[in-house]
C-alpha positions as CSV (number, residue, x, y, z in Angstrom):
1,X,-71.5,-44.7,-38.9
2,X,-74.6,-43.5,-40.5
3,X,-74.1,-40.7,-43.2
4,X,-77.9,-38.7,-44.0
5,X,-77.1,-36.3,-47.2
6,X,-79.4,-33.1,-47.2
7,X,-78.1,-30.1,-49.6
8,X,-81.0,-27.7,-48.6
9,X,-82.3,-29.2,-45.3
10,X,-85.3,-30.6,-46.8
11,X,-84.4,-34.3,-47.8
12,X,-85.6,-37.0,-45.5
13,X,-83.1,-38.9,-43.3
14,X,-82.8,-42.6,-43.9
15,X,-84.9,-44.9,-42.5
16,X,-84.4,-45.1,-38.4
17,X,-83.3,-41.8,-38.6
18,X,-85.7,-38.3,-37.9
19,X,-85.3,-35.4,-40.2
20,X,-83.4,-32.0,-38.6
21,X,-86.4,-30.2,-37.1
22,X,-86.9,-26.6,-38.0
23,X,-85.3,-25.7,-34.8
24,X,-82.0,-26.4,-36.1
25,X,-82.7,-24.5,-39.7
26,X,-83.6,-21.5,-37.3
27,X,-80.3,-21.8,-35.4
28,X,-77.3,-19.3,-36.9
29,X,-75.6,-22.9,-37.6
30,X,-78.6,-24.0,-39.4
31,X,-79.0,-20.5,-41.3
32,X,-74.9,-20.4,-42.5
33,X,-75.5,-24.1,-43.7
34,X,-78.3,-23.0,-46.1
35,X,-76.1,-20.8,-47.8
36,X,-73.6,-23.5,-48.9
37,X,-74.2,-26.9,-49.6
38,X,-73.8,-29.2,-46.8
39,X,-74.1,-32.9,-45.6
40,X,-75.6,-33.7,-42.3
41,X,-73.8,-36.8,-40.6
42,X,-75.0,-38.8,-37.3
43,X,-72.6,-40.4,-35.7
44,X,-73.9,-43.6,-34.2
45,X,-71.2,-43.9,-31.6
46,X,-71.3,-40.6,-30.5
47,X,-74.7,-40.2,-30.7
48,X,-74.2,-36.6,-32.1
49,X,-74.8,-35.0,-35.4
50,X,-71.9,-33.3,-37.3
51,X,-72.2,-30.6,-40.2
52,X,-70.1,-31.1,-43.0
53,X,-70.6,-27.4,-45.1
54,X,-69.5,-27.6,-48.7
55,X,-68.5,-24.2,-49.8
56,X,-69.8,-23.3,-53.3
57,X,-69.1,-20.6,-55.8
58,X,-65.6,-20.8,-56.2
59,X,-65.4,-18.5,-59.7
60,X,-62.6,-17.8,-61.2
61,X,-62.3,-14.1,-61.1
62,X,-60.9,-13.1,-64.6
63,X,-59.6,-9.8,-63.5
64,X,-57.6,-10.8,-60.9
65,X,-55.9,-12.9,-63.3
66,X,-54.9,-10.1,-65.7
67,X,-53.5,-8.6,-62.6
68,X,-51.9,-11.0,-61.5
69,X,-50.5,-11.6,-64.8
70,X,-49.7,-7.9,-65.0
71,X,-48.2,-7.5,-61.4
72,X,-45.4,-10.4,-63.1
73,X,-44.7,-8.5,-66.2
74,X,-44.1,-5.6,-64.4
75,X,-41.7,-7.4,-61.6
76,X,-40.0,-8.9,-64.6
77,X,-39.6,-5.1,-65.8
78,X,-38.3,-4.0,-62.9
79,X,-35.7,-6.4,-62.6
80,X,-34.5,-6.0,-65.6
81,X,-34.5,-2.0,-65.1
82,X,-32.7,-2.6,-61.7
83,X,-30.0,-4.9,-62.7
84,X,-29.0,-2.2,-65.8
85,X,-29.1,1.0,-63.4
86,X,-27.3,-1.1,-60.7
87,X,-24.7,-1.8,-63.9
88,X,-24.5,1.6,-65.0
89,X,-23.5,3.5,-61.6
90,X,-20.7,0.6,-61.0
91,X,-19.3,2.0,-64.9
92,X,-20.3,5.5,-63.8
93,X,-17.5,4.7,-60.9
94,X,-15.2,3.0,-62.8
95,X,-14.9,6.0,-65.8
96,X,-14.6,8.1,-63.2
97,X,-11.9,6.4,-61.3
98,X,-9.9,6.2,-64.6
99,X,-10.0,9.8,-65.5
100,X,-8.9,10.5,-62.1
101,X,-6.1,8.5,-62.8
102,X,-5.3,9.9,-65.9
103,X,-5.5,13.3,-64.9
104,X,-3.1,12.6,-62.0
105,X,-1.2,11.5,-65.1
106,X,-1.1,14.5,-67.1
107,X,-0.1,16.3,-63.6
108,X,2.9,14.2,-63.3
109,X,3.6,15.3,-67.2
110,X,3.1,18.9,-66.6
111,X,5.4,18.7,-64.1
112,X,8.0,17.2,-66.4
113,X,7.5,19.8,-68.6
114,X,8.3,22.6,-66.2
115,X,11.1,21.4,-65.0
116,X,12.4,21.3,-68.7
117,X,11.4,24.4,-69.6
118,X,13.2,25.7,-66.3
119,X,16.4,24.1,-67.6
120,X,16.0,25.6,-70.7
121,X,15.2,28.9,-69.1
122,X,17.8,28.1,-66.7
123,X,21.0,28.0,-69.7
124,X,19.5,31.0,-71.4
125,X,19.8,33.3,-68.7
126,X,23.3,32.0,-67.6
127,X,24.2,32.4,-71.1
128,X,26.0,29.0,-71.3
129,X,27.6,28.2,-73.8
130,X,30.2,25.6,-75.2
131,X,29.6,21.9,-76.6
132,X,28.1,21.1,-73.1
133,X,25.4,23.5,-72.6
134,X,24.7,23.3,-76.6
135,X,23.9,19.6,-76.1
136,X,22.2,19.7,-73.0
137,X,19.9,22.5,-74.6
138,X,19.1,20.0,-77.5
139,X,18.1,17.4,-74.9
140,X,15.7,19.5,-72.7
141,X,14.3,20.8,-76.4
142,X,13.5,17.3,-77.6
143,X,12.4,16.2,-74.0
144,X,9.7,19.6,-73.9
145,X,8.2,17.8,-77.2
146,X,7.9,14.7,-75.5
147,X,6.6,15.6,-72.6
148,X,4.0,18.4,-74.8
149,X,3.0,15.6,-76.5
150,X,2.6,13.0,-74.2
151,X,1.0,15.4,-72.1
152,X,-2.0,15.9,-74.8
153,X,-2.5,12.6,-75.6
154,X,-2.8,11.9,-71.5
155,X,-5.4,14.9,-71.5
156,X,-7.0,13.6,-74.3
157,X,-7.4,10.5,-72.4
158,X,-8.5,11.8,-69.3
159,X,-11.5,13.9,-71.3
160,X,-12.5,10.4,-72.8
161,X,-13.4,9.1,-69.5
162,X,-14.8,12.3,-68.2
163,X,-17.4,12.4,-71.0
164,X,-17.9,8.2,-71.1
165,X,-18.5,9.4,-67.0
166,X,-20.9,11.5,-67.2
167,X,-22.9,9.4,-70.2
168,X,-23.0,6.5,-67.3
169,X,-24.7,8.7,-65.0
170,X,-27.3,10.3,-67.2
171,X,-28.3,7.6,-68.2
172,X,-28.4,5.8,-64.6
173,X,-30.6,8.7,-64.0
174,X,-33.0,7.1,-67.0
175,X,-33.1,3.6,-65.1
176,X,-33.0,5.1,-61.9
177,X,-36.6,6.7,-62.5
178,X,-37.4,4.4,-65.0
179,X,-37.3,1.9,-61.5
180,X,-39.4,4.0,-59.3
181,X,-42.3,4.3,-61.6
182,X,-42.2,0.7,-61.9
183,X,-42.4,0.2,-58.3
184,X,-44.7,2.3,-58.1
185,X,-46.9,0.6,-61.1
186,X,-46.3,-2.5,-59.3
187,X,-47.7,-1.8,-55.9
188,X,-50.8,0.3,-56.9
189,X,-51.0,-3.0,-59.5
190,X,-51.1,-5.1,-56.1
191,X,-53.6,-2.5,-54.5
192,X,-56.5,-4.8,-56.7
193,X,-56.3,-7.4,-54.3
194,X,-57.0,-5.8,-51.5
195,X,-59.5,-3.0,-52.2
196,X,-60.6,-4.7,-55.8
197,X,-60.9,-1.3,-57.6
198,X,-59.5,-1.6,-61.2
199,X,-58.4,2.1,-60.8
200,X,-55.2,0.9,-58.8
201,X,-54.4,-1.5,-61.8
202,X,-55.0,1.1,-64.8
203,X,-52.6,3.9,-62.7
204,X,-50.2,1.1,-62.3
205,X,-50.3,0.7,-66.0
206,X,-49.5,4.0,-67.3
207,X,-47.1,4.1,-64.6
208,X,-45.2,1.1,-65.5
209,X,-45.5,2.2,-69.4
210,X,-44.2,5.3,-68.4
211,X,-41.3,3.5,-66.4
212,X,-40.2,1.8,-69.3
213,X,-40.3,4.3,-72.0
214,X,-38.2,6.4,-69.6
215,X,-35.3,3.4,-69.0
216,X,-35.6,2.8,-73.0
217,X,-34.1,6.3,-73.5
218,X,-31.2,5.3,-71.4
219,X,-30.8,2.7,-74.1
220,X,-30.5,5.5,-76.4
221,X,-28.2,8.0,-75.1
């Protein structure tokens, strides 16, 4: 095969070989090949020409970089945000499923103490007395303490995980919209490469900074 270079259709073909007429420059094949670089090949076999374009002007475009760059720091933010509101809820659920317990606790104590206070109620209006009735009186006494007692300490408990509850959600709350402004900054982020308006980028930006301010004072609370 016989190769004839031309960049801008004006070289000379080798030796044996015409040059491409103006007919061809004037053709919408010959017009799109003057805008690139291109290499005209005739193919002694086939007796036909063939076009090889050569694209040029591949720039680097430096702000789609920094978006690019950006639209990872802010997935990487989100992530993060994500995994600690996903975190949150599940201790949200957990404190909330041990002061359930413990409030069924202090229930079943309550109860206890009743019932002892009805014995003791119970001997008082029979008017027992006798060695019997004196020690079964001192019993239900010193059982009421316990049971008072143990009742406040249970109650105690359960208000722990009530409060500790409620402390998980708020601040799930802070990650939860700490996440959506960071989706949010991360789509309009993405938004560049298709309508290549740095406005998208710059609202994604305050957006995202916004985002993590708001999950940082979940870290606070």
């Amino acid at each position: 095969n016989h190769r004839v270079a031309d960049t801008h259709g004006a070289k000379s073909a080798k030796p044996g070989h015409p040059q491409r007429s103006s007919f061809f420059r004037s053709t919408p094949l010959g017009r799109s090949a003057s805008k690139n670089s291109r290499v005209l090949a005739y193919n002694t076999k086939t007796n036909m020409a063939e076009l090889e374009i050569h694209h040029e002007g591949h720039e680097s475009d430096g702000a789609g970089q920094m978006v690019g760059i950006l639209a990872a720091v802010l997935a990487v933010a989100l992530a993060i945000v994500s995994i600690m509101s996903h975190r949150t809820h599940t201790e949200a659920i957990i404190t909330k499923s041990e002061a359930n317990d413990a409030w069924s606790h202090y229930q079943a104590s309550r109860i206890k103490t009743h019932n002892v206070e009805l014995g003791l109620n119970l001997l008082v209006v029979l008017g027992a007395k006798g060695e019997a009735a004196g020690k079964m009186k001192a019993d239900n006494e010193a059982q009421l303490k316990k049971y008072d007692k143990q009742g406040k300490d249970i109650q105690k408990e359960a208000e722990g995980h009530e409060e500790a509850s409620q402390a998980a959600e708020h601040r799930a709350l802070r990650y939860d919209v700490g996440e959506g402004l960071l989706e949010i900054a991360l789509v309009l982020s993405s938004i560049y490469f298709i309508a290549r308006k740095m406005m998208f980028p710059v609202i994604g930006v305050i957006a995202g900074v916004a985002g993590i301010a708001i999950a940082l004072t979940g870290l606070a609370m």
